[in-house]
Rosetta silent file (secondary structure, phi, psi, omega in degrees, C-alpha in Angstrom):
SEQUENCE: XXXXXXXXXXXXXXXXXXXXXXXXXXXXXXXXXXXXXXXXXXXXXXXXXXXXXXXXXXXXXXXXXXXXXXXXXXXXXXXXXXXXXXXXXXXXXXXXXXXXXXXXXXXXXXXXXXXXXXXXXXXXXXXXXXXXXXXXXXXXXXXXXXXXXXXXXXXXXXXXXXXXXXXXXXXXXXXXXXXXXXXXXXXXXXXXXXXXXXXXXXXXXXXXXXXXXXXXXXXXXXXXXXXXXXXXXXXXXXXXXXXXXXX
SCORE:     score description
SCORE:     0.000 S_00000001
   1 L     0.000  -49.594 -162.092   30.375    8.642    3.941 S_00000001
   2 H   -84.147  -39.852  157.897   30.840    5.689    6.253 S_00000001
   3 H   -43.009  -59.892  155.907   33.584    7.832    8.167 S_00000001
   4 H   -23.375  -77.751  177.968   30.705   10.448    8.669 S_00000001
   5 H   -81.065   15.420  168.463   28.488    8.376   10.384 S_00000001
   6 H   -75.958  -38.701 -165.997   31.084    6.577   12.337 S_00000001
   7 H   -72.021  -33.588  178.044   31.559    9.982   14.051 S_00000001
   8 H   -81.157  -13.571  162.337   27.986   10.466   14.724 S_00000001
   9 H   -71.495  -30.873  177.340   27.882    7.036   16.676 S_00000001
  10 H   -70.801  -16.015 -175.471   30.855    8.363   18.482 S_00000001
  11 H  -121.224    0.123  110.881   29.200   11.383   19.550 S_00000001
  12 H   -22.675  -67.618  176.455   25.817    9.959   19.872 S_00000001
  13 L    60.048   68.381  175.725   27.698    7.574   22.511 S_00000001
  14 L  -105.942 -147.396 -155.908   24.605    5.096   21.952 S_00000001
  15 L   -38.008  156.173  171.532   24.433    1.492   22.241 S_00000001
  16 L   -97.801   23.936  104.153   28.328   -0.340   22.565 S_00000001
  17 L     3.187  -89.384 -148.644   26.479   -2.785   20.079 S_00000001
  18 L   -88.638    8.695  161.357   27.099   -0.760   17.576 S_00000001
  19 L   -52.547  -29.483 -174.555   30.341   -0.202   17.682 S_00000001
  20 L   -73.411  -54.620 -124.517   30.458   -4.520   16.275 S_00000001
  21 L   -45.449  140.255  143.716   27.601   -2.724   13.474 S_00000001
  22 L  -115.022  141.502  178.519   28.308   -3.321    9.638 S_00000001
  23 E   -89.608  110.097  170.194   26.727   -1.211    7.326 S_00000001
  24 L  -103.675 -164.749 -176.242   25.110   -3.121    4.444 S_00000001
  25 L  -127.700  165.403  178.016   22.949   -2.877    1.583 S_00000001
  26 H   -49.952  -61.568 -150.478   19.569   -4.958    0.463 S_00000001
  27 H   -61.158  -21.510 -148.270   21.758   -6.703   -2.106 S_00000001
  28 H   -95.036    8.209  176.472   24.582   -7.901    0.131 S_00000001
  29 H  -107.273   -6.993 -170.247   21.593  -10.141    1.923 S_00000001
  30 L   -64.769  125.495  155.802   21.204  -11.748   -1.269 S_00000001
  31 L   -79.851   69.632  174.461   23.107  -15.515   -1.675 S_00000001
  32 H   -20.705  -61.869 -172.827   25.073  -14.809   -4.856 S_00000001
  33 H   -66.201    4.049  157.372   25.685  -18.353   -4.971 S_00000001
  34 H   -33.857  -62.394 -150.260   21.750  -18.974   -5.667 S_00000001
  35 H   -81.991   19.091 -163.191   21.350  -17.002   -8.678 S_00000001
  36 L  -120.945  127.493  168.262   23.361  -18.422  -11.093 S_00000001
  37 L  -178.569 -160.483 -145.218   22.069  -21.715  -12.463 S_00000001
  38 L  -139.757   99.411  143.858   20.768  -22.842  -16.432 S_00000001
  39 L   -91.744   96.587  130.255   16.989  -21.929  -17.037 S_00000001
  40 L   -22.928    4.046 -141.036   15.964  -23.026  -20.480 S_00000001
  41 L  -144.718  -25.274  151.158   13.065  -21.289  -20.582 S_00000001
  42 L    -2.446  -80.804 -156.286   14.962  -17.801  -20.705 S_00000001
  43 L  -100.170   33.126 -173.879   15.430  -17.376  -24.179 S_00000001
  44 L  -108.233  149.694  162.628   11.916  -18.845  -25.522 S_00000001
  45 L   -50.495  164.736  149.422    8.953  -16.649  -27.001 S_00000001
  46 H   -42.253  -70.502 -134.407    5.925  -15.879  -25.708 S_00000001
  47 H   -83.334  -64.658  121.959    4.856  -17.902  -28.407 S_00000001
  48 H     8.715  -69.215 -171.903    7.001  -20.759  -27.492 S_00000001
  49 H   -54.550  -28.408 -154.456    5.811  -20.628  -24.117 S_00000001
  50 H   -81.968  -67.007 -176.695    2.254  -20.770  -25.285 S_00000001
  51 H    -6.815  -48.331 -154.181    3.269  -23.662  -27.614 S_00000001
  52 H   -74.087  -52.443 -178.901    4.822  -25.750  -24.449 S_00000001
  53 H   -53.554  -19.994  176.706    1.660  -24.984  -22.562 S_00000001
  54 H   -88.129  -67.174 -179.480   -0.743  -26.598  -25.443 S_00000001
  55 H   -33.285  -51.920  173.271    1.887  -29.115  -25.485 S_00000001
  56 H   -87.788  -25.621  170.453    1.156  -30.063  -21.726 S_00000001
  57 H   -53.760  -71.594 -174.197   -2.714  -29.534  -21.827 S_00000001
  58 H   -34.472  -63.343 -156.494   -2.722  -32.086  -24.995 S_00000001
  59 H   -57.827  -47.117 -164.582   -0.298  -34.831  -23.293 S_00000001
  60 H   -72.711  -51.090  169.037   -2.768  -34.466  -20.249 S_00000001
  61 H   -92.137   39.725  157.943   -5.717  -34.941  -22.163 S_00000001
  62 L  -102.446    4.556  167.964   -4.292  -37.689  -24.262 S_00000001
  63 L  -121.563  -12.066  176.409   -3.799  -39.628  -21.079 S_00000001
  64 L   -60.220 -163.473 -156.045   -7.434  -38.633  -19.717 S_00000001
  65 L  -123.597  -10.797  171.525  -10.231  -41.337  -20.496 S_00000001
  66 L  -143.640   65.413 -164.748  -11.933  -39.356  -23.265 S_00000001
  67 L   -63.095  151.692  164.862   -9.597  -37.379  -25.203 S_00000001
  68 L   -45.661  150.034  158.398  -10.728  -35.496  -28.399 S_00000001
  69 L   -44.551  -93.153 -162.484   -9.965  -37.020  -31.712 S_00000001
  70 L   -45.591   -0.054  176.664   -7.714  -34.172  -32.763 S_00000001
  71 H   -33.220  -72.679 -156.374   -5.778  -34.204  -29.576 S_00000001
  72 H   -46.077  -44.792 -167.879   -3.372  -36.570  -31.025 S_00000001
  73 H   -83.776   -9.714 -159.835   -2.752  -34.516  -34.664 S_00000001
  74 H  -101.412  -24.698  153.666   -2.748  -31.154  -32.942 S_00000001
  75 H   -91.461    9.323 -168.382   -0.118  -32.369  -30.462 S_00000001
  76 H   -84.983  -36.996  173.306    1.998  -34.248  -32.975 S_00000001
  77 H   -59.344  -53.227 -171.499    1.761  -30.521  -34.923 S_00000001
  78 H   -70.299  -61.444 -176.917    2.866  -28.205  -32.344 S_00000001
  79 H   -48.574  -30.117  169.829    6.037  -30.410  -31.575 S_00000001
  80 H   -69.167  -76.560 -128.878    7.032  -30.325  -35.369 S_00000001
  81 H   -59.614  -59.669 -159.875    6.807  -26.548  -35.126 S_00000001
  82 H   -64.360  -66.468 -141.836    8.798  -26.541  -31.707 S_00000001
  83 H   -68.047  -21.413  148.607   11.326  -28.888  -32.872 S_00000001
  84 H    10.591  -81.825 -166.516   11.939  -26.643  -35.945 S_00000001
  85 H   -75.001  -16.209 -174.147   13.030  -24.168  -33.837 S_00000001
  86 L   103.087   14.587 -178.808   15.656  -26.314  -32.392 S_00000001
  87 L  -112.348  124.631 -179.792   12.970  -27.207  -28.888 S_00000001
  88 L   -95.085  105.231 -178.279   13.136  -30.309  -27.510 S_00000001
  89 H   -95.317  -41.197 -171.678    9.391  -29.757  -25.701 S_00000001
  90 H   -69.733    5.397 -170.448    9.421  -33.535  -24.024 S_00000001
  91 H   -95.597  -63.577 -168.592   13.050  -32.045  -22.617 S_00000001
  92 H   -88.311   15.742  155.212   12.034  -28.940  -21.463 S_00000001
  93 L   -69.459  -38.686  179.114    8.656  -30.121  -19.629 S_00000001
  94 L   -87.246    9.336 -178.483   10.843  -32.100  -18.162 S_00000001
  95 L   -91.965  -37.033 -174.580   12.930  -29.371  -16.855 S_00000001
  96 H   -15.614  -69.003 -175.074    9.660  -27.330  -15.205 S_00000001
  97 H   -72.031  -22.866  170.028    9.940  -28.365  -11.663 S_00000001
  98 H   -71.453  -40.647 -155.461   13.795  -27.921  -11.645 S_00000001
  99 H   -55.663  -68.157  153.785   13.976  -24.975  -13.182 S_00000001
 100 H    10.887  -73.493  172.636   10.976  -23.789  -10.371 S_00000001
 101 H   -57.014  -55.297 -170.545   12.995  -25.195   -7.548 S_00000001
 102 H   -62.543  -45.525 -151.674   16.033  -23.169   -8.427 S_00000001
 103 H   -62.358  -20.213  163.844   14.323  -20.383   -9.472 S_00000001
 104 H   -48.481  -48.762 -164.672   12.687  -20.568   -5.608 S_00000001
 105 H   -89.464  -14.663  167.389   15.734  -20.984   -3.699 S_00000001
 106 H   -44.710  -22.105 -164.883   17.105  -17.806   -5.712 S_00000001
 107 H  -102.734  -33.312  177.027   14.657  -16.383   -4.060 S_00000001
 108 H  -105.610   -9.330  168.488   15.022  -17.361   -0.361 S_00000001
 109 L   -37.081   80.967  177.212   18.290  -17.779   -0.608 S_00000001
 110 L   -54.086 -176.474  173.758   20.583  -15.931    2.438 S_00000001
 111 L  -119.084  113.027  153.309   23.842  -14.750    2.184 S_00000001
 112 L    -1.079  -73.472 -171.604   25.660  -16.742    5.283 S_00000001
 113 L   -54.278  -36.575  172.920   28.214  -14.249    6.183 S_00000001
 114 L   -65.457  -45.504  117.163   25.358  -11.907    7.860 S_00000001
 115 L    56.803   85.402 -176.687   24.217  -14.749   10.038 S_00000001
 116 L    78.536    0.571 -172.135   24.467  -13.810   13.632 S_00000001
 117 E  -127.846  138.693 -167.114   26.037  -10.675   12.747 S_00000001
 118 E   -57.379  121.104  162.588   25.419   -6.998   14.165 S_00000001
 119 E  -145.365  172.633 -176.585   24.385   -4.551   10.655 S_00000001
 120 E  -134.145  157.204 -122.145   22.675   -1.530   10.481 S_00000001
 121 E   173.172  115.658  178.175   20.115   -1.391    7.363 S_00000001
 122 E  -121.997  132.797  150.879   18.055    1.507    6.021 S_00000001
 123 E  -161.210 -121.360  176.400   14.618    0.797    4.297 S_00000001
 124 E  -131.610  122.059 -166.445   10.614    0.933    5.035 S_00000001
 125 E   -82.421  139.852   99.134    9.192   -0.419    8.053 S_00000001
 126 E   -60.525   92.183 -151.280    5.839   -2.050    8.115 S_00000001
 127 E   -47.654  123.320  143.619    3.877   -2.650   11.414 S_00000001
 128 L   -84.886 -174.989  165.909    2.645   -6.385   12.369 S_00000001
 129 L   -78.901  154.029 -172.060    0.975   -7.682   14.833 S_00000001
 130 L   -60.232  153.413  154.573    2.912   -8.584   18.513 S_00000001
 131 E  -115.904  129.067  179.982    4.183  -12.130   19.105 S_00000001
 132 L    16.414  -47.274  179.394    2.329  -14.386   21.459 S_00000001
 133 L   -85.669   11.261 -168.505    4.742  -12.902   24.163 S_00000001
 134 L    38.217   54.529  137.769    4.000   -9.084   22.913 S_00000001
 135 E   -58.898  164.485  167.329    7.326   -8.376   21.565 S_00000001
 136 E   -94.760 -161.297 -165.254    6.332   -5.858   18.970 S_00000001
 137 L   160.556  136.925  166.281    7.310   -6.532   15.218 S_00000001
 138 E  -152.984  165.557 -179.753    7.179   -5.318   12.180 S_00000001
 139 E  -113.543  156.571  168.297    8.761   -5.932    8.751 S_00000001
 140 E   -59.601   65.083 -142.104   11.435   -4.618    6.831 S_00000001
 141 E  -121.228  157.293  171.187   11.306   -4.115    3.015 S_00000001
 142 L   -88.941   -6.721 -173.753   13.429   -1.972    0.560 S_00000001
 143 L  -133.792  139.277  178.419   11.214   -0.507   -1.377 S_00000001
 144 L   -39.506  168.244  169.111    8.176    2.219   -0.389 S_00000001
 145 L    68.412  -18.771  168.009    4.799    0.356   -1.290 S_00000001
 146 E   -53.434  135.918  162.497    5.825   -3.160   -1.211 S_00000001
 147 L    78.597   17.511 -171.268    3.111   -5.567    0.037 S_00000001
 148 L  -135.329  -95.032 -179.133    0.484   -2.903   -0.221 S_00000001
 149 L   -76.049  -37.294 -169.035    0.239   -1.357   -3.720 S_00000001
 150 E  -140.051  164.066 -159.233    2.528   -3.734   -5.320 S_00000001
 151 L   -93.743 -167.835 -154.269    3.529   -7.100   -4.245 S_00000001
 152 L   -73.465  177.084  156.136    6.160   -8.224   -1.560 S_00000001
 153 L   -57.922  173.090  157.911    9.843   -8.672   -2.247 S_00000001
 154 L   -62.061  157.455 -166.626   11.377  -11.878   -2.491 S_00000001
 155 L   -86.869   16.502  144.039   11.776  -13.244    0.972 S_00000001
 156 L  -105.588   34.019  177.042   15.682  -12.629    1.096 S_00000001
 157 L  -161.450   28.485  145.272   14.834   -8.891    0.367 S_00000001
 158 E  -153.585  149.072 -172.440   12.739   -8.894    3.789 S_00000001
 159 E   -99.587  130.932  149.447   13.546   -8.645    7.698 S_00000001
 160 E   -77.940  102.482  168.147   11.373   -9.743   10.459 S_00000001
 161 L   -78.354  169.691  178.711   12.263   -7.055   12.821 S_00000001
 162 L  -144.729  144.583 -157.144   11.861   -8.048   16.676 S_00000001
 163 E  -143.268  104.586 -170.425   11.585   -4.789   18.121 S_00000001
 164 L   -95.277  -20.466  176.664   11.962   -5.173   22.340 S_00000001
 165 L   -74.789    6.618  179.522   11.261   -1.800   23.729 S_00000001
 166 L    83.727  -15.593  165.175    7.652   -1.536   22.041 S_00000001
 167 L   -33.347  125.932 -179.055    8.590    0.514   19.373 S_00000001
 168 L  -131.787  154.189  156.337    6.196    0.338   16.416 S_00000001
 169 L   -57.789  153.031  173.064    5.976    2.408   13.159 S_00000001
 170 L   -90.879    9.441 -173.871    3.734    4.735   13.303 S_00000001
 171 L  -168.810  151.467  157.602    2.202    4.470    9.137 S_00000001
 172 L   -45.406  130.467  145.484    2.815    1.897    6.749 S_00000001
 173 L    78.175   56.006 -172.228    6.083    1.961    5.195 S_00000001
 174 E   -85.381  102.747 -159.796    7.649    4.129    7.490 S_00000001
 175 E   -49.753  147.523  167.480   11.597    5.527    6.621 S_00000001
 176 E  -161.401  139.574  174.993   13.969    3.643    9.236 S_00000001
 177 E  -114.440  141.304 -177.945   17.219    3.201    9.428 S_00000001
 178 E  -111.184  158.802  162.547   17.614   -0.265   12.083 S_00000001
 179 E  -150.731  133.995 -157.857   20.815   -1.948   13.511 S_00000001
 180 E  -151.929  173.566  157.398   20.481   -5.244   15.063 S_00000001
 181 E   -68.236   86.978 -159.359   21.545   -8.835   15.565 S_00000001
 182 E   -91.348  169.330 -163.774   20.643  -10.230   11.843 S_00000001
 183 E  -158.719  126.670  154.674   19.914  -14.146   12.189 S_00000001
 184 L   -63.208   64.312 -140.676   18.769  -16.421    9.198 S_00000001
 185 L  -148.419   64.507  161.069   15.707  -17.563   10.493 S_00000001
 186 L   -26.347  128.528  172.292   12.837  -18.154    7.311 S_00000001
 187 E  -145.509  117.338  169.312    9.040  -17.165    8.737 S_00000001
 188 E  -116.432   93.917  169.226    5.812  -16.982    6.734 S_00000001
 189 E  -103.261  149.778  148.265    2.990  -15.041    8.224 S_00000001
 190 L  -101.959  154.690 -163.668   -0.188  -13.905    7.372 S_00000001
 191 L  -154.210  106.387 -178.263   -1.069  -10.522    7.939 S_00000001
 192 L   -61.482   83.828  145.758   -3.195   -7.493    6.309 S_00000001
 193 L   -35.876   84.621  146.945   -1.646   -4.673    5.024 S_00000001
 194 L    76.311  -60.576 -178.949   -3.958   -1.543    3.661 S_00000001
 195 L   -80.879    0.318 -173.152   -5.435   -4.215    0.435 S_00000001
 196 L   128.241 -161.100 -179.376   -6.092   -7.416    2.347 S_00000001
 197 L   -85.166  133.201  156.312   -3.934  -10.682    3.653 S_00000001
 198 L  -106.143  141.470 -178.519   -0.234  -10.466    2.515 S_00000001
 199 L  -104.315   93.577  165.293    1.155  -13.741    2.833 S_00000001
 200 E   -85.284  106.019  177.305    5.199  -12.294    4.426 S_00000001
 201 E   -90.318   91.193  137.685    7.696  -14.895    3.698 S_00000001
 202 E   -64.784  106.267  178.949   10.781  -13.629    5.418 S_00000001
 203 L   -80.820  -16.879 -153.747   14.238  -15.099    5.202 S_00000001
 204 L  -126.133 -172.438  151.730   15.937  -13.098    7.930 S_00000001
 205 E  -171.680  144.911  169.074   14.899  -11.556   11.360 S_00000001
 206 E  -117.975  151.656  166.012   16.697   -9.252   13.429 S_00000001
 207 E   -84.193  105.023 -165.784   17.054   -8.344   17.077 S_00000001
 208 E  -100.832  119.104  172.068   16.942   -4.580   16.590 S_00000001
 209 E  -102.257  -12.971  172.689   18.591   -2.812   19.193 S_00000001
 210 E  -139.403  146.898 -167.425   18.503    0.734   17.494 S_00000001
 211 E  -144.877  131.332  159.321   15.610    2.445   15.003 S_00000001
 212 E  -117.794  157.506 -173.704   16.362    5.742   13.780 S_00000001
 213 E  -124.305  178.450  162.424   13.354    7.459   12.463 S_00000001
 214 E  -141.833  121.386  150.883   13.422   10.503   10.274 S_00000001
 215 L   -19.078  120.230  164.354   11.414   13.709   11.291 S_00000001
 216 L  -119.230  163.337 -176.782    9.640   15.075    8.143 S_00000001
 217 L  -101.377  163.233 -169.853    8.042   18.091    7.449 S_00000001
 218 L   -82.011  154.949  162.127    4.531   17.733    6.744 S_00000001
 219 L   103.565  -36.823 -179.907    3.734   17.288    3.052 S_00000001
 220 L   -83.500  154.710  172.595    7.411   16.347    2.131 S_00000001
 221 L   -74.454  133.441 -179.399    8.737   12.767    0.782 S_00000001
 222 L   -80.290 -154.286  173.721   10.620   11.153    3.623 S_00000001
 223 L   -65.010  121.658 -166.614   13.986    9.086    1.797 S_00000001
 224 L  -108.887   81.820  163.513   13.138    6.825   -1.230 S_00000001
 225 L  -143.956  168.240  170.107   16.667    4.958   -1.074 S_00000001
 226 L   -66.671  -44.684 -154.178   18.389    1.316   -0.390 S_00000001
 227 L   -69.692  116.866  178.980   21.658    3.113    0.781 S_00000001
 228 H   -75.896  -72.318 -155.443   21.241    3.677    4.796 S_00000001
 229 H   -34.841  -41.971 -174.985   23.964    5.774    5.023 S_00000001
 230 H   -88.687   -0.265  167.579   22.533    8.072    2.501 S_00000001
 231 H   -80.350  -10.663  173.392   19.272    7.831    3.690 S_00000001
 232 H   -94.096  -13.395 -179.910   20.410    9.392    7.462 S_00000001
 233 H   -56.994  -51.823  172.102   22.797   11.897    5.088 S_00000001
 234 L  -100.112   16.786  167.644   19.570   12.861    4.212 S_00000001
 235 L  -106.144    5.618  169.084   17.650   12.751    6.943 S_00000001
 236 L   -80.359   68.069  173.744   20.207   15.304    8.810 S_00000001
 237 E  -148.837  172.196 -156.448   19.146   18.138    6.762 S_00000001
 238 L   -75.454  168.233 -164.867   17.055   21.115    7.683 S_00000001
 239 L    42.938   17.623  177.428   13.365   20.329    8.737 S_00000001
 240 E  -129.051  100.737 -161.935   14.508   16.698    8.649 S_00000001
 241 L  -113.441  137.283 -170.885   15.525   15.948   11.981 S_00000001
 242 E   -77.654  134.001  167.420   16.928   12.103   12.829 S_00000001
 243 E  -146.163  140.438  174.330   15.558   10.723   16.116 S_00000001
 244 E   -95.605  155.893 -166.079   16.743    7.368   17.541 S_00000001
 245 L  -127.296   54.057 -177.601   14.972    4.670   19.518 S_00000001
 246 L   -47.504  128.627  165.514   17.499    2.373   21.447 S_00000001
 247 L   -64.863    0.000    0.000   16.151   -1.158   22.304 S_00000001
């Protein structure tokens, strides 16, 4: 596959950029070493969960200035039940805010190695607004529908594109395949997308020096995939014709 479209940059003879280009995937922006860490909180019930949550409502009003009489028997009750089970509840309350914190940076968490480095990246573009100097922009997401109908990715599973030739999508969620300068550079704007303000938390931004679009016929589904290469595999097919945008 990746032989293929090496051939079509060579005969293309576009940017010498992209000759540096690696082709990646959403996951590869991910910071493996992130996800792995000891949540406690995993393997508990619903029921459990509720428990913990009665458990902190009580303790809070048992320290207010007019608690109910029965505070006291109904939290001394729920903690026999939890400890039962083998739940430490003054343990794992006191785990909340770590667990939280990890489970956050899991979430913004880059992967390093792209950092500064020339990739090319197929997903669905979504127009912003200009920046102050009217670069254009828009963001980057992997899956149709994000931030619209359903809510964004985690913010290491979106690009701040910088887009210098004025190139914008033309519709929401727009098939692209991009190749650019990616740079670890965290941004949180707000901005409204089709339902209202999206708050886009973006770990990454790129310098995009190339946009491929894909031609569609009307009425057809453009490419629902992560994998750019196979999304331009399939946008070179008949009535789907690829057109590029250098920057």
């Amino acid at each position: 596959m990746r032989p293929f479209i090496a051939s079509l940059i060579l005969i293309a003879g576009v940017n010498p950029l992209l000759a540096e280009m690696v082709p990646i995937d959403w996951s590869d922006l991910i910071d493996q070493s992130a996800q792995s860490y000891d949540d406690p909180f995993l393997d508990l019930s619903i029921e459990q969960i509720d428990d913990l949550r009665q458990v902190v409502k009580l303790n809070a009003e048992l320290a207010g200035e007019n608690p109910s009489p029965e505070a006291g028997a109904q939290l001394g009750e729920i903690k026999a039940i939890l400890s039962e089970q083998g739940i430490d509840s003054d343990w794992l309350i006191s785990q909340r805010w770590v667990v939280a914190e990890r489970r956050e940076l899991a979430r913004i968490a880059g992967n390093q190695a792209y950092d500064g480095k020339t990739v090319t990246l197929g997903g669905f573009a979504i127009p912003a607004p200009p920046t102050e100097d009217g670069t254009s922009t828009a963001y980057l997401v992997p899956e149709r529908g994000m931030c619209s109908h359903v809510p964004p990715p985690p913010p290491n599973q979106m690009v701040r594109l910088q887009l210098a030739d004025g190139w914008t999508p033309p519709m929401i969620h727009e098939p692209v395949v991009v190749t650019g300068r990616m740079h670890i550079d965290p941004s949180e704007r707000q901005m409204i997308v089709v339902d209202g303000f999206i708050q886009m938390k973006a770990t990454f931004s790129m310098d995009v020096a190339e946009v491929q679009t894909f031609g569609q016929p009307a009425g057809t589904e453009a490419p629902a995939t992560h994998d750019w290469a196979k999304n331009l595999v399939d946008g070179i097919r008949p009535g789907a014709t690829p057109e590029t945008a250098s920057q």
